[in-house]
N, CA, C and O atoms as a GROMACS GRO file, in nm:
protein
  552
    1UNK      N    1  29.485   9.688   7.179
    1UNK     CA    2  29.347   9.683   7.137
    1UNK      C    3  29.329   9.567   7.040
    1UNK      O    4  29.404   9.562   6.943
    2UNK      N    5  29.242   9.480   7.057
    2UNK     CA    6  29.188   9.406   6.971
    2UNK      C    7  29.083   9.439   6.914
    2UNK      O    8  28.994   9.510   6.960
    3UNK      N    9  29.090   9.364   6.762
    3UNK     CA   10  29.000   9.423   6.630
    3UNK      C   11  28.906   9.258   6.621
    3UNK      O   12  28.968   9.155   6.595
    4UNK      N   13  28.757   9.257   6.645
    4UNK     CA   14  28.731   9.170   6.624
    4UNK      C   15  28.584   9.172   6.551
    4UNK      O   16  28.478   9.164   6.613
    5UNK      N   17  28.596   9.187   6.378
    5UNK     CA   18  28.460   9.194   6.332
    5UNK      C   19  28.482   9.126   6.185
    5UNK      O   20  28.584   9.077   6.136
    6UNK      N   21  28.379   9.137   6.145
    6UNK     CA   22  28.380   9.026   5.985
    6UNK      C   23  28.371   9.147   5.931
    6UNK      O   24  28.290   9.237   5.953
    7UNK      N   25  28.508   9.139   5.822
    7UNK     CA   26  28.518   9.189   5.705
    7UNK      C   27  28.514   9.122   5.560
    7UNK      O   28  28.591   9.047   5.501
    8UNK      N   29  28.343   9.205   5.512
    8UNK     CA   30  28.305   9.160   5.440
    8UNK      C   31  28.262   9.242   5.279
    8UNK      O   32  28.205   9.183   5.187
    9UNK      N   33  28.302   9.380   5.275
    9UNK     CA   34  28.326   9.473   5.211
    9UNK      C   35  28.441   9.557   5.224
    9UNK      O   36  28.523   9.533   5.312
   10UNK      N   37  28.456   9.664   5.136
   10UNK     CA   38  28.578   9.726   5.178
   10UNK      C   39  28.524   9.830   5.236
   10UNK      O   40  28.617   9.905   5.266
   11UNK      N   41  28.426   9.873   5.266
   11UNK     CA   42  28.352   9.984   5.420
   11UNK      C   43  28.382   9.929   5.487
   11UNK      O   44  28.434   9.997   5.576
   12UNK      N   45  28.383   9.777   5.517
   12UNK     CA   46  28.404   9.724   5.647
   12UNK      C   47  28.563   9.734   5.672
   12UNK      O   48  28.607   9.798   5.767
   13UNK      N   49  28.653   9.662   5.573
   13UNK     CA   50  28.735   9.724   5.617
   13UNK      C   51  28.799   9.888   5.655
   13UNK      O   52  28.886   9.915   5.737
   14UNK      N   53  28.738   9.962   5.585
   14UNK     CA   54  28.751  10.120   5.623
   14UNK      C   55  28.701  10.119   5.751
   14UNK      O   56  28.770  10.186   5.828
   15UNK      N   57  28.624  10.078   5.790
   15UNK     CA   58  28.557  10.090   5.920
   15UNK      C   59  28.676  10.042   6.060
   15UNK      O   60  28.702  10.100   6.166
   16UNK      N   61  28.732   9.900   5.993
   16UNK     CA   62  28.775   9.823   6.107
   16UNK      C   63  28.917   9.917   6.103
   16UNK      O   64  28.954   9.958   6.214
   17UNK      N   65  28.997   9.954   5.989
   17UNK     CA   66  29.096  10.048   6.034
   17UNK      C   67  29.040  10.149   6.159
   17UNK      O   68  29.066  10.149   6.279
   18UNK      N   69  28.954  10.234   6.077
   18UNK     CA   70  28.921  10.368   6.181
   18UNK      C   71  28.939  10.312   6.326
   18UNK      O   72  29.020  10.356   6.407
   19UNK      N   73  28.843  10.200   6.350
   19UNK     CA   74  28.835  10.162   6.487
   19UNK      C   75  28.986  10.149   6.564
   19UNK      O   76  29.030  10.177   6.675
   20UNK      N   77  29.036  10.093   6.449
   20UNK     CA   78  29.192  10.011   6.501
   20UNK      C   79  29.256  10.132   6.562
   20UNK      O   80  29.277  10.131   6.683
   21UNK      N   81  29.281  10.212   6.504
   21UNK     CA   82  29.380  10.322   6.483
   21UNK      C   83  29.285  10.447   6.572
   21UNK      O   84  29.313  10.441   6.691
   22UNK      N   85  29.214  10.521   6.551
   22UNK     CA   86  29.164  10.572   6.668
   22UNK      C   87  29.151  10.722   6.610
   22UNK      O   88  29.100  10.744   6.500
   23UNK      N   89  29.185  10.788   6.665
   23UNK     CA   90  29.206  10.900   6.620
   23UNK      C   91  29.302  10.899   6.520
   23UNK      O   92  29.384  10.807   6.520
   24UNK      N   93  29.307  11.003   6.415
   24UNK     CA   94  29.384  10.997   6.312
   24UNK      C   95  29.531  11.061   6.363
   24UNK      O   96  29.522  11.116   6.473
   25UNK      N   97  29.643  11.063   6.313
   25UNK     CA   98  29.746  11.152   6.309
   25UNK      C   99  29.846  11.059   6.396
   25UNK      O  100  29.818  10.993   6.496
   26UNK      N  101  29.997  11.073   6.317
   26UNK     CA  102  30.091  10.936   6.368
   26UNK      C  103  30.195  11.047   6.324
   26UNK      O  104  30.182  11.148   6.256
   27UNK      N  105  30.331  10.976   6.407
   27UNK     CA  106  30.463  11.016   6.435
   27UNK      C  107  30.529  11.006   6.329
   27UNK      O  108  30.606  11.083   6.271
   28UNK      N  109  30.476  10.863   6.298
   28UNK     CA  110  30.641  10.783   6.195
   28UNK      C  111  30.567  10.717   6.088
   28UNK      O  112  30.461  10.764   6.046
   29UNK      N  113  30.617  10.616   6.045
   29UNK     CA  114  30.580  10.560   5.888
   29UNK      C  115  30.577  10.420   5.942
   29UNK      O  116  30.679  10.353   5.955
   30UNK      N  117  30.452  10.376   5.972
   30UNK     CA  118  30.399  10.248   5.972
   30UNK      C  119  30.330  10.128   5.851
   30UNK      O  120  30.277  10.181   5.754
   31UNK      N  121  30.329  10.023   5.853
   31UNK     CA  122  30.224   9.945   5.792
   31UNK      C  123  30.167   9.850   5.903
   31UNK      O  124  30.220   9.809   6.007
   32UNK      N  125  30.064   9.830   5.857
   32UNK     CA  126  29.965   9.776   5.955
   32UNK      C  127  29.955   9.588   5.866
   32UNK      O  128  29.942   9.599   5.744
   33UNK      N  129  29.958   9.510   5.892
   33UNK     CA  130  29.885   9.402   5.870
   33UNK      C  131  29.774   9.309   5.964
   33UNK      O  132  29.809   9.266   6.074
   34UNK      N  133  29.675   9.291   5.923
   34UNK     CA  134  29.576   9.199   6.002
   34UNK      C  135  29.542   9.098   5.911
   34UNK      O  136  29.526   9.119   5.791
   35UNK      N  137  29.528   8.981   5.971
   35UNK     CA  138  29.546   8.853   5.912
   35UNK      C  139  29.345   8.811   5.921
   35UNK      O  140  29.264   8.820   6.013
   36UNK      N  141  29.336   8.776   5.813
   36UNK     CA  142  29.151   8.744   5.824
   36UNK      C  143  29.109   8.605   5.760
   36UNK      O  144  29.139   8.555   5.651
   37UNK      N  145  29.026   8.559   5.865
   37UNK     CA  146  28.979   8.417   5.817
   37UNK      C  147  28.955   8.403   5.714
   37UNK      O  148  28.951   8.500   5.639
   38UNK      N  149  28.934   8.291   5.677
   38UNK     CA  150  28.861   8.297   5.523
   38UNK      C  151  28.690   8.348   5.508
   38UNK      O  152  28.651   8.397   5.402
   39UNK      N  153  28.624   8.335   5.591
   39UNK     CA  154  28.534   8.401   5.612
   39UNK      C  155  28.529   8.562   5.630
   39UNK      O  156  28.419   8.615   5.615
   40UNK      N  157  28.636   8.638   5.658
   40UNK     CA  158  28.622   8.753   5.675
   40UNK      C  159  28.688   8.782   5.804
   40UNK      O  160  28.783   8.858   5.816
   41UNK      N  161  28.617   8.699   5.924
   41UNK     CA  162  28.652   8.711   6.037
   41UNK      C  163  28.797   8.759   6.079
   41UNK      O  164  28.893   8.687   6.051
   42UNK      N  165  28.817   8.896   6.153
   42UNK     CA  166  28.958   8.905   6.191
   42UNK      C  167  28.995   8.818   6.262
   42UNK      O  168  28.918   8.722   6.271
   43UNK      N  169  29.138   8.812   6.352
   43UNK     CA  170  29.201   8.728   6.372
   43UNK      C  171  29.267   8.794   6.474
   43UNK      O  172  29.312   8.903   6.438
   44UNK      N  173  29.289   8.765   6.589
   44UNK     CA  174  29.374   8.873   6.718
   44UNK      C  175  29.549   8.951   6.632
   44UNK      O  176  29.613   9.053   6.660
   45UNK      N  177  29.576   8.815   6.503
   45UNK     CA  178  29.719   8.920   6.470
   45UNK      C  179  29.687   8.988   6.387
   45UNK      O  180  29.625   8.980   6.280
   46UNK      N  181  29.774   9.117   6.495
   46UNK     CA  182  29.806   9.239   6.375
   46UNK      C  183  29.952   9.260   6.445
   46UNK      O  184  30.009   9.245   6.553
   47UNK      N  185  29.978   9.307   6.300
   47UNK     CA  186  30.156   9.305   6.286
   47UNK      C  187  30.183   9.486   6.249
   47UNK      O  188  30.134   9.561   6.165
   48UNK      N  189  30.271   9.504   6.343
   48UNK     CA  190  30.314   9.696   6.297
   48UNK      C  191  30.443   9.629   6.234
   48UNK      O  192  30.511   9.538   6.282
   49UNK      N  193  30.460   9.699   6.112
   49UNK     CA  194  30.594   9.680   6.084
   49UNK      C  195  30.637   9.873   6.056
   49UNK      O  196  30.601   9.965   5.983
   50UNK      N  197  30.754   9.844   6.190
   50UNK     CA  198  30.770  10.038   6.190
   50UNK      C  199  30.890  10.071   6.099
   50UNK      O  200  30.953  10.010   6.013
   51UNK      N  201  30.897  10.207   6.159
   51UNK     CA  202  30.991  10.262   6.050
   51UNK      C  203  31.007  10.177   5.858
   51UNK      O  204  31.077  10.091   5.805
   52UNK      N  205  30.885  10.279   5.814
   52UNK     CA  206  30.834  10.207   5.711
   52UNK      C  207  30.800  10.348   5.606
   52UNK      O  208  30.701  10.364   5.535
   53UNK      N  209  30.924  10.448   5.626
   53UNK     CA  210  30.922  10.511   5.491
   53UNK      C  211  30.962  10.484   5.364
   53UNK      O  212  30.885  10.481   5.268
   54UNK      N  213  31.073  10.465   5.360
   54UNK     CA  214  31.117  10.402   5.259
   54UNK      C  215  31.086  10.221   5.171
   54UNK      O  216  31.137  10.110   5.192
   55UNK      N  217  30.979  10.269   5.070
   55UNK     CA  218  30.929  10.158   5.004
   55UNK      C  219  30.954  10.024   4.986
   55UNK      O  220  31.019  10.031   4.882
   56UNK      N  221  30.950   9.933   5.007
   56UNK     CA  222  31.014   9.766   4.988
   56UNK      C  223  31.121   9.773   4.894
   56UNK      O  224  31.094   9.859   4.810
   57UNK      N  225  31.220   9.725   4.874
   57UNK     CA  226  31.307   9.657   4.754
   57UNK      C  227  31.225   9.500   4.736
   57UNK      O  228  31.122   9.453   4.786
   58UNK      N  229  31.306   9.459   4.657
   58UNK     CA  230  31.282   9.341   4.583
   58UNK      C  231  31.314   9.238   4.694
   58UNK      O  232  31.229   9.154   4.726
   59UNK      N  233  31.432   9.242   4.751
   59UNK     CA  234  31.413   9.142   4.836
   59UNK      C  235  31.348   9.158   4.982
   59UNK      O  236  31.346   9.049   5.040
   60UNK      N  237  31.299   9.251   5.050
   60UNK     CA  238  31.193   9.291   5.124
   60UNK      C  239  31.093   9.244   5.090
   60UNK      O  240  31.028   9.178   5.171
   61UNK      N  241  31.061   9.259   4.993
   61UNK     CA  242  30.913   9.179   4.900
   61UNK      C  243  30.877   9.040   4.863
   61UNK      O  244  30.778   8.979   4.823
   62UNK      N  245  31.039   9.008   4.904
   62UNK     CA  246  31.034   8.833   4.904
   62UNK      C  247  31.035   8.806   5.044
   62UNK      O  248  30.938   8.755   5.102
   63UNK      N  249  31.102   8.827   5.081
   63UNK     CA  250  31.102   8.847   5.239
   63UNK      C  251  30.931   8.832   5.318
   63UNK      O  252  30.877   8.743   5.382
   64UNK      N  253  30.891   8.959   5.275
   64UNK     CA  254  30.723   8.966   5.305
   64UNK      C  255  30.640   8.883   5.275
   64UNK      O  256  30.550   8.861   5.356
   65UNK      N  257  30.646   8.808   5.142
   65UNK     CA  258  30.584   8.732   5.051
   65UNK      C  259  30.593   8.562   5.193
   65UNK      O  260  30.509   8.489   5.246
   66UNK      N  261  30.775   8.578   5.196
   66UNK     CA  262  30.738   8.388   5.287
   66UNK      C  263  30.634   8.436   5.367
   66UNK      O  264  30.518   8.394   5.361
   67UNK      N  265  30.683   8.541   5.458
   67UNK     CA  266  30.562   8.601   5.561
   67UNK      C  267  30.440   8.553   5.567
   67UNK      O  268  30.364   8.508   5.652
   68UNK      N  269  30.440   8.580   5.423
   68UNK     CA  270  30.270   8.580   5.414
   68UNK      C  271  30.187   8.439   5.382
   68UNK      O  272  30.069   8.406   5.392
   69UNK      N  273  30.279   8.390   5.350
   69UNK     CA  274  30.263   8.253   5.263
   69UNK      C  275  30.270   8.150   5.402
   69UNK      O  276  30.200   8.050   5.419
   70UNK      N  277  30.363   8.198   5.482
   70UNK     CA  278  30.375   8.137   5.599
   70UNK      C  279  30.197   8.130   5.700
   70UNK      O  280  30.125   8.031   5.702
   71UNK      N  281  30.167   8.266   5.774
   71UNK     CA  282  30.060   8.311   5.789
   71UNK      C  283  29.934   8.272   5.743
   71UNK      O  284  29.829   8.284   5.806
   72UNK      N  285  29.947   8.224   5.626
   72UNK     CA  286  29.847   8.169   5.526
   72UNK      C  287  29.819   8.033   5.505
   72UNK      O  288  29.715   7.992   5.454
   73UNK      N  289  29.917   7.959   5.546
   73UNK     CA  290  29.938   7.815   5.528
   73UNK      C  291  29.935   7.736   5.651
   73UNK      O  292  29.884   7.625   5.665
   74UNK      N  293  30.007   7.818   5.751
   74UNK     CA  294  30.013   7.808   5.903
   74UNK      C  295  29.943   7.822   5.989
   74UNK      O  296  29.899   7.728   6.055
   75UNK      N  297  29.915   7.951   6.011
   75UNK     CA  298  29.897   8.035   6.168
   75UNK      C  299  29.716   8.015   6.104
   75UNK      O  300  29.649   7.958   6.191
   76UNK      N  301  29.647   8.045   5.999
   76UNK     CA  302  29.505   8.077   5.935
   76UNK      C  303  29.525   8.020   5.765
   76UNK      O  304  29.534   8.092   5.665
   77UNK      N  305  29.527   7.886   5.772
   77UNK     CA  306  29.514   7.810   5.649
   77UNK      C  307  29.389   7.916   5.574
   77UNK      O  308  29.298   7.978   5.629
   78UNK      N  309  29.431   7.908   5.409
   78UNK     CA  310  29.332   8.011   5.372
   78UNK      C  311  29.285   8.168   5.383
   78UNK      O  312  29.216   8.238   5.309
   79UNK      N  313  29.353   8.192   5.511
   79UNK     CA  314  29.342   8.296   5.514
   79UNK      C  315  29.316   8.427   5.411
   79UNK      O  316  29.296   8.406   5.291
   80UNK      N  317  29.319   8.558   5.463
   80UNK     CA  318  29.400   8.681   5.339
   80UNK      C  319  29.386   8.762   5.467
   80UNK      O  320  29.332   8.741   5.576
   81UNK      N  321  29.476   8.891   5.399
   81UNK     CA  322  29.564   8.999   5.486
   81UNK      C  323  29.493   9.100   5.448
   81UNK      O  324  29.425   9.079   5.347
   82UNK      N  325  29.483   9.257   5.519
   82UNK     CA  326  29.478   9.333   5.486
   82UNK      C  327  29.597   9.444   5.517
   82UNK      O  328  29.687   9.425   5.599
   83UNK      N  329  29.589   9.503   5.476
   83UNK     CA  330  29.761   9.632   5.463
   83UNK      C  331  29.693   9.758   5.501
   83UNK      O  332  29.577   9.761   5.460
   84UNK      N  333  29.723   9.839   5.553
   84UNK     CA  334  29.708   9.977   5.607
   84UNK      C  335  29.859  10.106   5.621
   84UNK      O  336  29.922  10.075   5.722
   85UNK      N  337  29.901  10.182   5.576
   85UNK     CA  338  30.029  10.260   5.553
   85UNK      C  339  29.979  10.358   5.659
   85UNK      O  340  29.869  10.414   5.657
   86UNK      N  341  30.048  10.367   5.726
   86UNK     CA  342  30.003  10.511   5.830
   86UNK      C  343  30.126  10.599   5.800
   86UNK      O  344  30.216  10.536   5.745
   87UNK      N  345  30.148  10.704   5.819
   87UNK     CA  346  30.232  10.828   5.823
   87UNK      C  347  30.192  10.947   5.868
   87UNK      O  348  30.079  10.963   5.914
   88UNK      N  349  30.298  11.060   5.857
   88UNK     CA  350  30.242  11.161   5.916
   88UNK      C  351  30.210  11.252   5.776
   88UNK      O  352  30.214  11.212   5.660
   89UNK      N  353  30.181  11.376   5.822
   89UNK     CA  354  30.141  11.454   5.672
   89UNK      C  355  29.970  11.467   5.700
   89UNK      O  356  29.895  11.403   5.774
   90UNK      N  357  29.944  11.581   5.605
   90UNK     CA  358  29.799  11.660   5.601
   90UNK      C  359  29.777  11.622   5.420
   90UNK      O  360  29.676  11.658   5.360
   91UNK      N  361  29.893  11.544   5.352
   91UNK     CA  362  29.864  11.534   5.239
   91UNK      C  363  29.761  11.428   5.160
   91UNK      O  364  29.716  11.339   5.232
   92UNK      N  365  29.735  11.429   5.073
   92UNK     CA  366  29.669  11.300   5.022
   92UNK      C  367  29.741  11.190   4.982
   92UNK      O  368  29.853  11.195   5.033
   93UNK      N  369  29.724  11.088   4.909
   93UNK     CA  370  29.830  11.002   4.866
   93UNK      C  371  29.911  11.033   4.797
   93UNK      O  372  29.909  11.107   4.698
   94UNK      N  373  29.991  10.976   4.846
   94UNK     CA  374  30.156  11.041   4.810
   94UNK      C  375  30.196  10.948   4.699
   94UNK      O  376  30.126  10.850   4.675
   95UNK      N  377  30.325  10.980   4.617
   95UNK     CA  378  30.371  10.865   4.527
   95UNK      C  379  30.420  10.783   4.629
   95UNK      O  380  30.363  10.676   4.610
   96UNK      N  381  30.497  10.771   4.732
   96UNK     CA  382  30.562  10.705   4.819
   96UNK      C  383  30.448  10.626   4.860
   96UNK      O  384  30.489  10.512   4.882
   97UNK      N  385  30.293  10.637   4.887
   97UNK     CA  386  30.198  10.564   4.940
   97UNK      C  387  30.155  10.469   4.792
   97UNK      O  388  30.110  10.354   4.798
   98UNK      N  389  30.173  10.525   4.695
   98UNK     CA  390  30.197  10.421   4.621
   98UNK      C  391  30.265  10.324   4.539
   98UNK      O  392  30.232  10.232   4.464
   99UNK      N  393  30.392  10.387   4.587
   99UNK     CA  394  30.485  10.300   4.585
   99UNK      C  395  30.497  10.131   4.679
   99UNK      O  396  30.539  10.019   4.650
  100UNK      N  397  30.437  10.192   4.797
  100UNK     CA  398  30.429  10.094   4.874
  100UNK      C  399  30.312  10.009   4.900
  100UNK      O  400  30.313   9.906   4.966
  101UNK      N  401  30.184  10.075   4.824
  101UNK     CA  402  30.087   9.988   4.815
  101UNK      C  403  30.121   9.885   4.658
  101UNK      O  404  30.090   9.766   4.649
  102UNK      N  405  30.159   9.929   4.598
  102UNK     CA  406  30.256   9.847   4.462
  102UNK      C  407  30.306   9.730   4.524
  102UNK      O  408  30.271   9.618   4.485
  103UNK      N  409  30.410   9.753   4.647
  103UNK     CA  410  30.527   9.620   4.692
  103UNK      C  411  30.409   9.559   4.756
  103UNK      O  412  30.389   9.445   4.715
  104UNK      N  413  30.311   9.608   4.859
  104UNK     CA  414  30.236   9.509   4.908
  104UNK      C  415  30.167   9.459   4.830
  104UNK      O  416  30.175   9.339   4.857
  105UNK      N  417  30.077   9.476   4.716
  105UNK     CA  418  30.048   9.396   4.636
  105UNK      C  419  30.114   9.302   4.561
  105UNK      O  420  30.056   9.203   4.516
  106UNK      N  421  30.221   9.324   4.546
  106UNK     CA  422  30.346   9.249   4.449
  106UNK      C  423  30.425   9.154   4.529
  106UNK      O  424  30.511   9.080   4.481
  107UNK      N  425  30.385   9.161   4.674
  107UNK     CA  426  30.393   9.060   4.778
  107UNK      C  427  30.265   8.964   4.807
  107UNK      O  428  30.285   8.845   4.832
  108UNK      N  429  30.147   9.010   4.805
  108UNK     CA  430  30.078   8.933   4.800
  108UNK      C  431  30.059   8.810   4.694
  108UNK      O  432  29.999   8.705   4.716
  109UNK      N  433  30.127   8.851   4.565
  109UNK     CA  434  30.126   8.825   4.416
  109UNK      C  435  30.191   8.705   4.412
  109UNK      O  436  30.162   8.594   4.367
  110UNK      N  437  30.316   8.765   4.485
  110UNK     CA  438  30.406   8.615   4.506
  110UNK      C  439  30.410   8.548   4.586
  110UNK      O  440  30.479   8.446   4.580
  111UNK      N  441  30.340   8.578   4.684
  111UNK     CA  442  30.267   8.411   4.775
  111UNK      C  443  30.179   8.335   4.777
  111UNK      O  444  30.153   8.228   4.834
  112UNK      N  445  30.087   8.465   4.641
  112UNK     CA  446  29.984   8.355   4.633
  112UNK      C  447  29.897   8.344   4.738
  112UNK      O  448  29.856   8.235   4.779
  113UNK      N  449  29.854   8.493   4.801
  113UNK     CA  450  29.790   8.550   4.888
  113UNK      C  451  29.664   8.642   4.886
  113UNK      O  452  29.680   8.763   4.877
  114UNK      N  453  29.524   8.582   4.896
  114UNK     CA  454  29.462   8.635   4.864
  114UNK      C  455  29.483   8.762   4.956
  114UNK      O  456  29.564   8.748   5.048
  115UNK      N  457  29.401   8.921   4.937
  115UNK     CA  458  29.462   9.046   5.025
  115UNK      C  459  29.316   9.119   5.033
  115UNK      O  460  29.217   9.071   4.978
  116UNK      N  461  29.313   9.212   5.090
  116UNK     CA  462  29.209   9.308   5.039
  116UNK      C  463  29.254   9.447   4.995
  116UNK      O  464  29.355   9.435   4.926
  117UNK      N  465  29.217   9.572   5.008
  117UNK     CA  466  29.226   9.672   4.943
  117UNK      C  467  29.318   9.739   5.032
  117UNK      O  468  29.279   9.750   5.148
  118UNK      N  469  29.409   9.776   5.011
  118UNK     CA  470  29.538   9.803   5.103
  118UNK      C  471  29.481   9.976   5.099
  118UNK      O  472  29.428  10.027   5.000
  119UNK      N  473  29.512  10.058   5.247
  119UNK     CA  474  29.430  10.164   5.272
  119UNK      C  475  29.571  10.222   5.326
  119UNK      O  476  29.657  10.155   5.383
  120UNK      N  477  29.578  10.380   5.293
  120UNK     CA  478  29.660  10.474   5.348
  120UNK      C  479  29.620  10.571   5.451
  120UNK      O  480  29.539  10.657   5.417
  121UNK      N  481  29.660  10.571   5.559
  121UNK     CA  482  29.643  10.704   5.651
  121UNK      C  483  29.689  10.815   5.670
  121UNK      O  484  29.765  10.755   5.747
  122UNK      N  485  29.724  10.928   5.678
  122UNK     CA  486  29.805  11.000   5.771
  122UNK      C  487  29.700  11.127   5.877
  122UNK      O  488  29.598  11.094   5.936
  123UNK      N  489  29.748  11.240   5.878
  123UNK     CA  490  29.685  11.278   5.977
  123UNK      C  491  29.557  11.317   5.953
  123UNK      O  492  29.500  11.383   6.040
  124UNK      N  493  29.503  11.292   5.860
  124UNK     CA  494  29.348  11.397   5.833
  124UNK      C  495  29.300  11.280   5.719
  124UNK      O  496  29.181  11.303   5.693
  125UNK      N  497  29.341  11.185   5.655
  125UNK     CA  498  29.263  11.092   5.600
  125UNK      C  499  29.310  10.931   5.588
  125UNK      O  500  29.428  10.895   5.590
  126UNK      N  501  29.200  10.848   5.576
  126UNK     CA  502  29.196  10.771   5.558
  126UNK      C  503  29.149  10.718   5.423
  126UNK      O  504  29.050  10.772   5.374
  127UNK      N  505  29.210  10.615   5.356
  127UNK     CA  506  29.096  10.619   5.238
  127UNK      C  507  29.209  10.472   5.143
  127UNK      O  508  29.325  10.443   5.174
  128UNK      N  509  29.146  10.422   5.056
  128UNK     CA  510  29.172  10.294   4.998
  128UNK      C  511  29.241  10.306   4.875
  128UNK      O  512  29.167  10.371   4.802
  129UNK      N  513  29.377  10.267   4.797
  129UNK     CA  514  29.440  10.243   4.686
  129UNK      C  515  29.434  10.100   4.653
  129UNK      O  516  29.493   9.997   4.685
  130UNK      N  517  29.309  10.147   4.552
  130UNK     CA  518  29.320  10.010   4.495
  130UNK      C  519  29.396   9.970   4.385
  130UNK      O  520  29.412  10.062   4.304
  131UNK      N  521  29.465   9.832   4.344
  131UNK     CA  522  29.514   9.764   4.288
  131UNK      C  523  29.511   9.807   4.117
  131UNK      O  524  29.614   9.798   4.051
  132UNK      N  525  29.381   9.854   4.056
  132UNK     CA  526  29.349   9.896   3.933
  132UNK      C  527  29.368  10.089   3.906
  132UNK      O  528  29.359  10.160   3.805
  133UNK      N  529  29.397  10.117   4.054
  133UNK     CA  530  29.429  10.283   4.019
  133UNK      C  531  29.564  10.309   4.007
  133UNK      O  532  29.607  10.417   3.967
  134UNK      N  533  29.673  10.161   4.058
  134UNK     CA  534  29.819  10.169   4.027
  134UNK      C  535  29.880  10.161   3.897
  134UNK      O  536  30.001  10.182   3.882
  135UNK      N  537  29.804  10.131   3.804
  135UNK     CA  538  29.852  10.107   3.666
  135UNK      C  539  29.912   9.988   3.668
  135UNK      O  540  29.893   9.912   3.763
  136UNK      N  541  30.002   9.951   3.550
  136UNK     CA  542  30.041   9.875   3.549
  136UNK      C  543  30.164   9.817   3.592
  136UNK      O  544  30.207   9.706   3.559
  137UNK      N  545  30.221   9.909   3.676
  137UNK     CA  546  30.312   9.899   3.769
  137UNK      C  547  30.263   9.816   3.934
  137UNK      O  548  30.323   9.836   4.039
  138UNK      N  549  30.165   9.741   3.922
  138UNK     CA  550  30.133   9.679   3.999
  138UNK      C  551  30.103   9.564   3.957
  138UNK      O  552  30.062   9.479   4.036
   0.00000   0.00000   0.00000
């Protein structure tokens, strides 16, 4: 499935997940990345990176960071990313969902990547961790 709309709020991005993803409820522990013009405009890549329970280390996070820096400089000069955590569970955000919205921000940080509001799923919600509800551990 391709995702093709201007994201230009973070409804919109709430929106363009829902669409992406479909019905709610997943197997395993995903992150989602979609790469967005500088205008907003998505971009045909989106990247699953699976088996994605266990939170980034430090060098995962550098790792992610060339990624991104790459993506950004390369593939959509200017660009920014958005992040999405899918899992399974009926729970709300988990520490583990913010643990890992932490490394993706702290990857974006070090590439020098603009991002948007990195959003968690699992089976019954969707919904946005933003950057200022992580404390200062982000």
């Amino acid at each position: 499935m391709t995702l093709q709309m201007k994201i230009q709020t973070q409804s919109d991005l709430e929106q363009a997940w829902r669409t992406l993803m479909g019905p709610l409820g997943f197997g395993g522990h995903s992150v989602w990345l979609v790469l967005l013009e500088p205008d907003g405009t998505t971009t045909p890549m989106i990247m699953e990176i699976t088996e994605s329970e266990e939170p980034l280390d430090e060098s995962m996070q550098t790792s992610l960071a060339e990624l991104l820096r790459l993506l950004t400089t390369e593939t959509v000069p200017d660009g920014r990313v958005a992040f999405l955590r899918t899992r399974p569970g009926r729970d709300g955000v988990s520490a583990a969902d913010r643990e890992w919205a932490t490394a993706l921000y702290a990857a974006c940080r070090l590439a020098g990547v603009r991002h948007e509001v990195v959003h968690v799923a699992n089976d019954v919600m969707l919904q946005p961790v933003p950057l200022d509800a992580l404390g200062s551990a982000a």
